[in-house]
SEDRENFI-264639 format. One record per residue: x, y, z of N, C-alpha, C, O in turn; chain; residue in three letters; residue number from 1. Coordinates in steps of 0.1 Angstrom, whole numbers, always signed. Layout:
N
nu | nv | nw | cau | cav | caw | cu | cv | cw | ou | ov | ow | cadena | residuo | num
X | Y | Z | X | Y | Z | X | Y | Z | X | Y | Z | A | ALA | NUM
...
END
This chain:
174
nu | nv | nw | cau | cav | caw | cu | cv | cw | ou | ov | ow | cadena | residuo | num
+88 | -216 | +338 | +92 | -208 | +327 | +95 | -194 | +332 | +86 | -189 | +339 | A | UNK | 1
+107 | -187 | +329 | +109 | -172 | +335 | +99 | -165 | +324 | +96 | -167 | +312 | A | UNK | 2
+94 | -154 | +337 | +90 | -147 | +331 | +74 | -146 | +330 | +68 | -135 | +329 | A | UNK | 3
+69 | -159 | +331 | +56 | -162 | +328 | +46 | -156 | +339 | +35 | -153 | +337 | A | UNK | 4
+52 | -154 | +352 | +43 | -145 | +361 | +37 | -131 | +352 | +25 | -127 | +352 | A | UNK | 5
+45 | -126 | +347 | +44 | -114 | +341 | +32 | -113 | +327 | +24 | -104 | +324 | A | UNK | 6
+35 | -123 | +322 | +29 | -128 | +310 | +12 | -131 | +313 | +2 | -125 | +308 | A | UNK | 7
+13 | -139 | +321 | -2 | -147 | +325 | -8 | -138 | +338 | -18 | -144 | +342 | A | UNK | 8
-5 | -129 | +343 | -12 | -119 | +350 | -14 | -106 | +346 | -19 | -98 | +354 | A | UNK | 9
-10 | -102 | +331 | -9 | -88 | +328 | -17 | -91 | +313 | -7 | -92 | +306 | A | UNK | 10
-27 | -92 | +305 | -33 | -88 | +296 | -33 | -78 | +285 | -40 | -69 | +288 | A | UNK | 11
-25 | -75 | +269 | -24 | -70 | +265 | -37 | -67 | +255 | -43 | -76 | +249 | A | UNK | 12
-42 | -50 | +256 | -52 | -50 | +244 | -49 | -42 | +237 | -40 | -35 | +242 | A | UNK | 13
-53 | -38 | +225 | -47 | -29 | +213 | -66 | -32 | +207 | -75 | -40 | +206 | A | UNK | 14
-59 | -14 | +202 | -73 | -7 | +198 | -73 | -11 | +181 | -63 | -9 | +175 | A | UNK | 15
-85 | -16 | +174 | -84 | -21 | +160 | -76 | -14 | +152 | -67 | -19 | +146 | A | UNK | 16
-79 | -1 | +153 | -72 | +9 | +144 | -56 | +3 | +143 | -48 | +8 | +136 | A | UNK | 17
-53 | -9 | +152 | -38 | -10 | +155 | -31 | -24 | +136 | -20 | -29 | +131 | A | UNK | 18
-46 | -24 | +133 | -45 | -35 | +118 | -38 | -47 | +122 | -31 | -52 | +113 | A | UNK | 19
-38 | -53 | +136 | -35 | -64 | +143 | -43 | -73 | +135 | -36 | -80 | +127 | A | UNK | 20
-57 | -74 | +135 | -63 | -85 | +127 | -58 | -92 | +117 | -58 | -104 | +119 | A | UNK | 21
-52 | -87 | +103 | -47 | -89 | +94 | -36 | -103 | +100 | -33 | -112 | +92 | A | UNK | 22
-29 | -103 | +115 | -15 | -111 | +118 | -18 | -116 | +127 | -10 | -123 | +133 | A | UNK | 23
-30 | -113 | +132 | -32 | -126 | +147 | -39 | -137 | +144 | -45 | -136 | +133 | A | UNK | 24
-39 | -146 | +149 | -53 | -153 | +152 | -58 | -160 | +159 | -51 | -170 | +157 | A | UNK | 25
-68 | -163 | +167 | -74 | -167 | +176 | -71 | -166 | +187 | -75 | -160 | +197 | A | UNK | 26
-59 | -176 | +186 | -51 | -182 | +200 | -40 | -174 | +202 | -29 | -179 | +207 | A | UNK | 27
-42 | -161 | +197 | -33 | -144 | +200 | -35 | -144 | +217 | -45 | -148 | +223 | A | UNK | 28
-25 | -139 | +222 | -29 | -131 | +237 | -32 | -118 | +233 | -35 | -112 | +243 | A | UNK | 29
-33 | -112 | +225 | -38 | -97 | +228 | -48 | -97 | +222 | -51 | -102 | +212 | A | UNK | 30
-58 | -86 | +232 | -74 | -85 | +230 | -76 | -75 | +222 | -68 | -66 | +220 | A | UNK | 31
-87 | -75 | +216 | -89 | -64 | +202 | -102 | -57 | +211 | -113 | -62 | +215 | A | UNK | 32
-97 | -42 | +213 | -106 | -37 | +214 | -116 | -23 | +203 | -112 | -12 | +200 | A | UNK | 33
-129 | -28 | +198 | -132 | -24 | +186 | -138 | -12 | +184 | -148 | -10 | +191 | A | UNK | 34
-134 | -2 | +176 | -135 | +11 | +168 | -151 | +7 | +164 | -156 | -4 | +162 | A | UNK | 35
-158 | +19 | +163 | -172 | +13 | +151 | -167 | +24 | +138 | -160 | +34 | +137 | A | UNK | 36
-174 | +17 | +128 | -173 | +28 | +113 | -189 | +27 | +112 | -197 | +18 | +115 | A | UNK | 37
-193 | +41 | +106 | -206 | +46 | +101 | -206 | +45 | +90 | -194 | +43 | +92 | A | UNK | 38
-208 | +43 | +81 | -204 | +43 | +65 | -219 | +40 | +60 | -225 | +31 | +65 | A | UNK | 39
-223 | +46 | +51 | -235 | +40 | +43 | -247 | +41 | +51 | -256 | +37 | +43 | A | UNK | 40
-251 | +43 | +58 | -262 | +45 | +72 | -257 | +31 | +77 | -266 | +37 | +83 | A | UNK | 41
-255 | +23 | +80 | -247 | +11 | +88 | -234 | +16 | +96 | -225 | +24 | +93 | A | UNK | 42
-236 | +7 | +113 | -225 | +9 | +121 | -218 | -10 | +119 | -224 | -21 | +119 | A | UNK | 43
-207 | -8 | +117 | -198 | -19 | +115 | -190 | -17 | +128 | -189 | -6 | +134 | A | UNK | 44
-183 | -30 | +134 | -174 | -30 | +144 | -162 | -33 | +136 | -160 | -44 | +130 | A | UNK | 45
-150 | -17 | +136 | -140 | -19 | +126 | -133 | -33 | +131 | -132 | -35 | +143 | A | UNK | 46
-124 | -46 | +119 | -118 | -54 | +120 | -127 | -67 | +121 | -124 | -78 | +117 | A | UNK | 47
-137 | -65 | +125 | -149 | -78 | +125 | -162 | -75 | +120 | -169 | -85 | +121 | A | UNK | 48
-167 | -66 | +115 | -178 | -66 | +108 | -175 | -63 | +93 | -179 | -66 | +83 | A | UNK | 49
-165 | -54 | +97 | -159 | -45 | +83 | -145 | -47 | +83 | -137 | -41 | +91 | A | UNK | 50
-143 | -54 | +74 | -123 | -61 | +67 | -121 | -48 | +60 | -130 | -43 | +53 | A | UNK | 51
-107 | -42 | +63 | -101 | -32 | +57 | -106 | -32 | +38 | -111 | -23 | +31 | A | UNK | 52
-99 | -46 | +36 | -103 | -48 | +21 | -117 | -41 | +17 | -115 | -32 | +9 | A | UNK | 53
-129 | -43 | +19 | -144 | -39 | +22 | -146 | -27 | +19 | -150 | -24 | +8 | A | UNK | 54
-142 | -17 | +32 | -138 | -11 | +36 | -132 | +5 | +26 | -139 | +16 | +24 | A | UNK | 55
-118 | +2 | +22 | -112 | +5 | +9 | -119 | +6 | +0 | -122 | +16 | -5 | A | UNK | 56
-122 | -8 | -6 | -129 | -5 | -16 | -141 | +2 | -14 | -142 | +11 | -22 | A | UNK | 57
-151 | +2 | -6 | -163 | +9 | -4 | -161 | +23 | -7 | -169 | +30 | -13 | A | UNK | 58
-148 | +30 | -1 | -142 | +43 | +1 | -139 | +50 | -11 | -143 | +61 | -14 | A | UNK | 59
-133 | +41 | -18 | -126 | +45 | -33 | -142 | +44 | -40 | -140 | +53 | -48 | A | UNK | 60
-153 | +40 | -42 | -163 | +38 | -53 | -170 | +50 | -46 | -175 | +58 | -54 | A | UNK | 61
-172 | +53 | -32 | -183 | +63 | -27 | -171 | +74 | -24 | -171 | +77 | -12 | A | UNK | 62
-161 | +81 | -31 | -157 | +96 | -21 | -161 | +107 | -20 | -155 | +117 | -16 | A | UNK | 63
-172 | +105 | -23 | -184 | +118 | -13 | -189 | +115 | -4 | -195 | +123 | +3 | A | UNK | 64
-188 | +102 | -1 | -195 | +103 | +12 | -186 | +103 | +21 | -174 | +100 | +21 | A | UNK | 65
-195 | +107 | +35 | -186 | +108 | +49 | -188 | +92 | +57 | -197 | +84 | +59 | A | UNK | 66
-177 | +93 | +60 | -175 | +81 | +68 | -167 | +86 | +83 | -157 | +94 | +83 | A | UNK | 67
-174 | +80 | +97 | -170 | +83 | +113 | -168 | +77 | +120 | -177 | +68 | +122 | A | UNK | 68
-161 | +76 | +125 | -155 | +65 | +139 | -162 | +65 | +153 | -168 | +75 | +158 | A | UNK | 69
-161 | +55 | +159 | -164 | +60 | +173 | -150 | +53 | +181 | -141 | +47 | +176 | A | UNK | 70
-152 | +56 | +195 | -146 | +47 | +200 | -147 | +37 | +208 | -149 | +44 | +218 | A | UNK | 71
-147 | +24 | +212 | -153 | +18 | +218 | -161 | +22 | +231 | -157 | +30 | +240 | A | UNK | 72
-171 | +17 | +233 | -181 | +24 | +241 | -180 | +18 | +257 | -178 | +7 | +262 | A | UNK | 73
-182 | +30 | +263 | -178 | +23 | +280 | -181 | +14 | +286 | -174 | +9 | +295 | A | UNK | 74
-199 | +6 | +283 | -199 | -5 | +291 | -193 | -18 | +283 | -191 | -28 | +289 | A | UNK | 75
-189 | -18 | +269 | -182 | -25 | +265 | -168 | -28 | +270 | -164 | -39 | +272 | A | UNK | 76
-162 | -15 | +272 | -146 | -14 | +276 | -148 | -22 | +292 | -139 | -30 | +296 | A | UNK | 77
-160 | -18 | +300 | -156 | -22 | +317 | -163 | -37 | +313 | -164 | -44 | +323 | A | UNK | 78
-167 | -46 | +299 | -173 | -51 | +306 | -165 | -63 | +302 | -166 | -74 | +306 | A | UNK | 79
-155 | -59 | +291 | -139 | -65 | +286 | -130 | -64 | +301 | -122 | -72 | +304 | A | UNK | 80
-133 | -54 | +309 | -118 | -59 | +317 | -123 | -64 | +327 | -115 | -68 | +335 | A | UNK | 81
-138 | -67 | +330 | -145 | -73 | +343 | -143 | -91 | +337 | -142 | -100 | +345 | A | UNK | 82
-142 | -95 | +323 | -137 | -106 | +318 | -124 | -107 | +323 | -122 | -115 | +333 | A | UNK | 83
-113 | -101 | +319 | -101 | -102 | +321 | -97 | -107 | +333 | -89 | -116 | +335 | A | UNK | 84
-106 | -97 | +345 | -103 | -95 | +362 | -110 | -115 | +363 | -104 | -124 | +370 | A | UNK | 85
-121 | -117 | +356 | -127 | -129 | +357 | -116 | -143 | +357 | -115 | -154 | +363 | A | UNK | 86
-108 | -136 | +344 | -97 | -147 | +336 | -87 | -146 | +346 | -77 | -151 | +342 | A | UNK | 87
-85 | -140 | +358 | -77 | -142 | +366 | -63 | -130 | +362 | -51 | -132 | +366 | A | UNK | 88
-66 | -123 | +356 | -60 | -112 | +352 | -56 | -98 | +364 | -65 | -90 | +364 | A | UNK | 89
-46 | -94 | +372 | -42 | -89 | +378 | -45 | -71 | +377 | -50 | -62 | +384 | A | UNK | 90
-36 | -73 | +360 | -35 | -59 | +350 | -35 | -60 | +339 | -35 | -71 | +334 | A | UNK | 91
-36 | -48 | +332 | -39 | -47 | +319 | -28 | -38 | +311 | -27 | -25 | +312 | A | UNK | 92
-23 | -43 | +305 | -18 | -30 | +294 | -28 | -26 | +278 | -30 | -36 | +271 | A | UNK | 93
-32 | -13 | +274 | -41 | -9 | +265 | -30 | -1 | +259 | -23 | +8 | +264 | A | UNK | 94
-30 | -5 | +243 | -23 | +1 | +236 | -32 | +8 | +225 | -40 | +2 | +218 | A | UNK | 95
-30 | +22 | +225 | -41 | +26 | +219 | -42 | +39 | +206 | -35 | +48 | +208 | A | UNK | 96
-50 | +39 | +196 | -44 | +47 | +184 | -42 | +61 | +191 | -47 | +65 | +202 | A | UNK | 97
-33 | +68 | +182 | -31 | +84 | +186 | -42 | +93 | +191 | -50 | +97 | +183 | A | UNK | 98
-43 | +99 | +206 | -51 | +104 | +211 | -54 | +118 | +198 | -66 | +120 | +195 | A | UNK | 99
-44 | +125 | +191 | -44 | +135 | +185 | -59 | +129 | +174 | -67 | +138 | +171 | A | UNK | 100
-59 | +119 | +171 | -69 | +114 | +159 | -82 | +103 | +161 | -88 | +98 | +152 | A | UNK | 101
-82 | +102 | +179 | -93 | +94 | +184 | -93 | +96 | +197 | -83 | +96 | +203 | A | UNK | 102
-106 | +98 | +204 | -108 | +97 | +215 | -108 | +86 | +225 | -110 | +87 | +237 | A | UNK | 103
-103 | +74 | +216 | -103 | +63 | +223 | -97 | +61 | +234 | -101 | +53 | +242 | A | UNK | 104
-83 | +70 | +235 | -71 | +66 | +249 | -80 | +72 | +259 | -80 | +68 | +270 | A | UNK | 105
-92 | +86 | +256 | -95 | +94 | +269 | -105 | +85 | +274 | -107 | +85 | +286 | A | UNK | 106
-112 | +74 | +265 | -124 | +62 | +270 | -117 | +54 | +277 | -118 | +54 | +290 | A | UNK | 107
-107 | +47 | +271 | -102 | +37 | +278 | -98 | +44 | +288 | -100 | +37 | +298 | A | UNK | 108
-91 | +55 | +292 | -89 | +60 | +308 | -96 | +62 | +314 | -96 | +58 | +325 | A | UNK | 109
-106 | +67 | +309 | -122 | +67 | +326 | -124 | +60 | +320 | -129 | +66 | +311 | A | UNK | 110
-127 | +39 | +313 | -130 | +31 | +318 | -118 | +21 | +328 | -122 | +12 | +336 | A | UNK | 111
-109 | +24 | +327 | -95 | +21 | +339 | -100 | +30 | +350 | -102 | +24 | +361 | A | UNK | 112
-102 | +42 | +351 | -105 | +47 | +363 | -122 | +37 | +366 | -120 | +27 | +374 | A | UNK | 113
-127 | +38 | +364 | -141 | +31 | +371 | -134 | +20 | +373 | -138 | +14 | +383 | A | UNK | 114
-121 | +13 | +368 | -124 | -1 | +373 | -114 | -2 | +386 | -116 | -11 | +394 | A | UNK | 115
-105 | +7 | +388 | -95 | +12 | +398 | -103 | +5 | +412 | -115 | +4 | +417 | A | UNK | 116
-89 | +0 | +415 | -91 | -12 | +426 | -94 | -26 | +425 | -91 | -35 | +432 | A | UNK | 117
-102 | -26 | +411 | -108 | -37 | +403 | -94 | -48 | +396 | -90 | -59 | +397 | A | UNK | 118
-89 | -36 | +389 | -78 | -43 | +376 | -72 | -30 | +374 | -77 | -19 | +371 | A | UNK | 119
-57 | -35 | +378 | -47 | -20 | +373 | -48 | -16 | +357 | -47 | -26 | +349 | A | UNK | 120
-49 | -9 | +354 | -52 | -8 | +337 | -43 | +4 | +333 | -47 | +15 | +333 | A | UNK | 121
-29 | +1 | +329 | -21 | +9 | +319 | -26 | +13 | +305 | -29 | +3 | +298 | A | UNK | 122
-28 | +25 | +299 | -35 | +32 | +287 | -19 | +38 | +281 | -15 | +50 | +282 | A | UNK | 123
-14 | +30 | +277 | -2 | +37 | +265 | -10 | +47 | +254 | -19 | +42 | +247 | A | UNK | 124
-9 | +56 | +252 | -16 | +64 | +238 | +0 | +66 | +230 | +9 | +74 | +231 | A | UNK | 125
-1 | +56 | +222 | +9 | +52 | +211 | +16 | +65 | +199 | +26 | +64 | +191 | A | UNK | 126
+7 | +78 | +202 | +5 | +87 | +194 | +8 | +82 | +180 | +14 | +90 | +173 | A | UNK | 127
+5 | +68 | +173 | +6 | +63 | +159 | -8 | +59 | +159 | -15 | +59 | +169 | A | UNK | 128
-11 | +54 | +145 | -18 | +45 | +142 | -12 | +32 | +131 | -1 | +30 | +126 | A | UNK | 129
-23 | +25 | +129 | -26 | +12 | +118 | -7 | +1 | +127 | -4 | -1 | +138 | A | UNK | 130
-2 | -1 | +116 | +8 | -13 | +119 | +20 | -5 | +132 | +26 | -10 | +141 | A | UNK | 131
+21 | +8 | +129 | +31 | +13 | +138 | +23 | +9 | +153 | +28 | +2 | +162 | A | UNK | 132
+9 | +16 | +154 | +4 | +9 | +168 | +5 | -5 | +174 | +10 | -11 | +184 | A | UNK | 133
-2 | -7 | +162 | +3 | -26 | +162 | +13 | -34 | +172 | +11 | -42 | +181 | A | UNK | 134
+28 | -27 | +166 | +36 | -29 | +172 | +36 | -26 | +187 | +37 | -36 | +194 | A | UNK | 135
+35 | -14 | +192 | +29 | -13 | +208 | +28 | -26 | +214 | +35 | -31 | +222 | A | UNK | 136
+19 | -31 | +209 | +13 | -42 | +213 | +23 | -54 | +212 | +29 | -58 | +221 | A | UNK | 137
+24 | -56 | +203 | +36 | -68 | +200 | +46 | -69 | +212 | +51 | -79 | +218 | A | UNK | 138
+49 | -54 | +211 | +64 | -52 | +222 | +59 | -56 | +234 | +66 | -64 | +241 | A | UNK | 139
+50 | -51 | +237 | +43 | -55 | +252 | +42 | -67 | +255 | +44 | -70 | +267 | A | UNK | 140
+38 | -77 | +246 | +36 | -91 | +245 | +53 | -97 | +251 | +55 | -102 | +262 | A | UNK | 141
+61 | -95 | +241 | +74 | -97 | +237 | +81 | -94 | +249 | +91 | -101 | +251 | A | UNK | 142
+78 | -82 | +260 | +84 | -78 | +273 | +80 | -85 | +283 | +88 | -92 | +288 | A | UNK | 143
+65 | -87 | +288 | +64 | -99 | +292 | +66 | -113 | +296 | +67 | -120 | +307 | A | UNK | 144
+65 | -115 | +280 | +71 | -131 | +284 | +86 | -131 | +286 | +91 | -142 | +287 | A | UNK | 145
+94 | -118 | +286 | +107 | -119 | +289 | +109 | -120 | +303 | +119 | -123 | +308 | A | UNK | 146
+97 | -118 | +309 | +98 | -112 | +320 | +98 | -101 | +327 | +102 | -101 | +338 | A | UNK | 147
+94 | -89 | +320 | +94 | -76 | +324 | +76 | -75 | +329 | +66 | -79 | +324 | A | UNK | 148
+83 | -66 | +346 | +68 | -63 | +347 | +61 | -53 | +338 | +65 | -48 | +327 | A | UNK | 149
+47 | -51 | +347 | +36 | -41 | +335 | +46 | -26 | +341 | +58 | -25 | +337 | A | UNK | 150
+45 | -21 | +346 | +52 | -11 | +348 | +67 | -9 | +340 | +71 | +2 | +337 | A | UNK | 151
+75 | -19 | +339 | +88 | -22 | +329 | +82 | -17 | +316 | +84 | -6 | +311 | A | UNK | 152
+75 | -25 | +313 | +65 | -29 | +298 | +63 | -12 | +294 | +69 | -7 | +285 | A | UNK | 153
+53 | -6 | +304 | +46 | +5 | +299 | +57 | +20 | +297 | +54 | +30 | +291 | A | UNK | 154
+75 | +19 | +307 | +86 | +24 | +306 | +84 | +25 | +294 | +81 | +34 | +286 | A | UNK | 155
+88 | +12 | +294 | +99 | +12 | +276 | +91 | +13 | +264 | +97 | +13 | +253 | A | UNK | 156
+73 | +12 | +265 | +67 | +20 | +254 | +69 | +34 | +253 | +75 | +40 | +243 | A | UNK | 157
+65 | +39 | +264 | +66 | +55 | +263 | +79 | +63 | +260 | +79 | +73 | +253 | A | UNK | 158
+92 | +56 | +268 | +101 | +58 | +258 | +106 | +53 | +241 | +115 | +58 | +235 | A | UNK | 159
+99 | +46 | +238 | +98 | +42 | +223 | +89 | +54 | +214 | +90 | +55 | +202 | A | UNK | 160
+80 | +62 | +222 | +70 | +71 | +211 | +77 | +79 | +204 | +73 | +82 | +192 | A | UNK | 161
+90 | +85 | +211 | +98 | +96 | +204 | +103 | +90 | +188 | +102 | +95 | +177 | A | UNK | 162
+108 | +81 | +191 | +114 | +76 | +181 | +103 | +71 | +166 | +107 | +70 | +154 | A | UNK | 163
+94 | +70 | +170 | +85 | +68 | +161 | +75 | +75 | +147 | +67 | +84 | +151 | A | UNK | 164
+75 | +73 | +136 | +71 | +82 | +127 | +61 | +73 | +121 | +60 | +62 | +124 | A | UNK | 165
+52 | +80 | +111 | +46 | +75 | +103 | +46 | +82 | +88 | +44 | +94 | +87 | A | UNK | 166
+48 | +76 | +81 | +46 | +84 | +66 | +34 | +73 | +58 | +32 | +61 | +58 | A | UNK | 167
+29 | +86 | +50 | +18 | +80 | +42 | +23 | +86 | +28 | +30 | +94 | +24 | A | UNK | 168
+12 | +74 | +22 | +21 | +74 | +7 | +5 | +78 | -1 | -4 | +72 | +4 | A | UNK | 169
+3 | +88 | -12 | -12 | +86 | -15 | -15 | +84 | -30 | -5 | +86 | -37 | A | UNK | 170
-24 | +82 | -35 | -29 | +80 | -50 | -28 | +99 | -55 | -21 | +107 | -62 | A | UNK | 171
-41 | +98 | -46 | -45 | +119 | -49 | -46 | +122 | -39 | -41 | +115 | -30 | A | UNK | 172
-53 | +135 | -38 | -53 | +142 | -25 | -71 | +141 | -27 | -77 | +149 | -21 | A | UNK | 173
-77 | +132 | -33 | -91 | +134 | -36 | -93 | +120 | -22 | -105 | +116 | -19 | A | UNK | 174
END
């Protein structure tokens, strides 16, 4: 099959915030790497402990309270791409929500730097979030199996950021 070197040695992951869950399933190639939410004195792993639906609604019944993110935590991140390197995985491409609104692309880079020499690890910072990031991911998938290397792949995201917007639509400003 053309192409498949590229596919089956390069690993795509996308950060939850990317609302992938909602459209994958199981037998997806791209790996979900998970956000936590604080909410209520409970830490949830966003997308698997806590469904957006949940989530929402919880938000809308409590809006005084504060709700916090983290980002995935580093021995989790090295201990996801020491699997990968396991699965016979060469490189990695990490698509990841807007640095401007999470710390997560600066984690995922010093956890690619510790793994350096280990597993090449490309960190796209998508500067989007929710379905626009998503996509990141998708494309990456989608360049691959065309046959585009990870270095191809991670080109033609970064030239894709400019072009990209998000607009939000709201009830109130409450």
């Amino acid at each position: 099959m053309a192409g498949s070197y590229s596919f089956y040695r390069c690993a795509v992951l996308a950060t939850s915030t990317s609302m992938l869950d909602s459209i994958l399933d199981r037998n997806s190639p791209i790996h979900m790497l998970r956000l936590t939410v604080q909410m209520d004195g409970e830490t949830y792993a966003e997308g698997l402990d806590l469904k957006a639906e949940a989530f929402y609604d919880w938000a809308r019944t409590h809006p005084e309270e504060k709700i916090t993110t983290s980002p995935p935590d580093m021995q989790s991140l090295i201990d996801n791409f020491q699997y990968l390197k396991s699965q016979g995985y060469e490189e990695a491409i990490v698509t990841t929500i807007s640095g401007k609104l999470s710390e997560s692309a600066a984690v995922i880079r010093r956890a690619a730097e510790a793994m350096e020499g280990t597993l090449k690890i490309h960190v796209v910072d998508t500067g989007t979030t929710c379905m626009p990031e998503g996509f990141f991911a998708l494309e990456a998938v989608r360049l691959l199996k065309a046959g585009k290397t990870a270095e191809e792949v991670v080109d033609y995201l970064e030239r894709l950021k400019p072009r990209c917007e998000i607009l939000f639509g709201v009830h109130s400003l409450t």
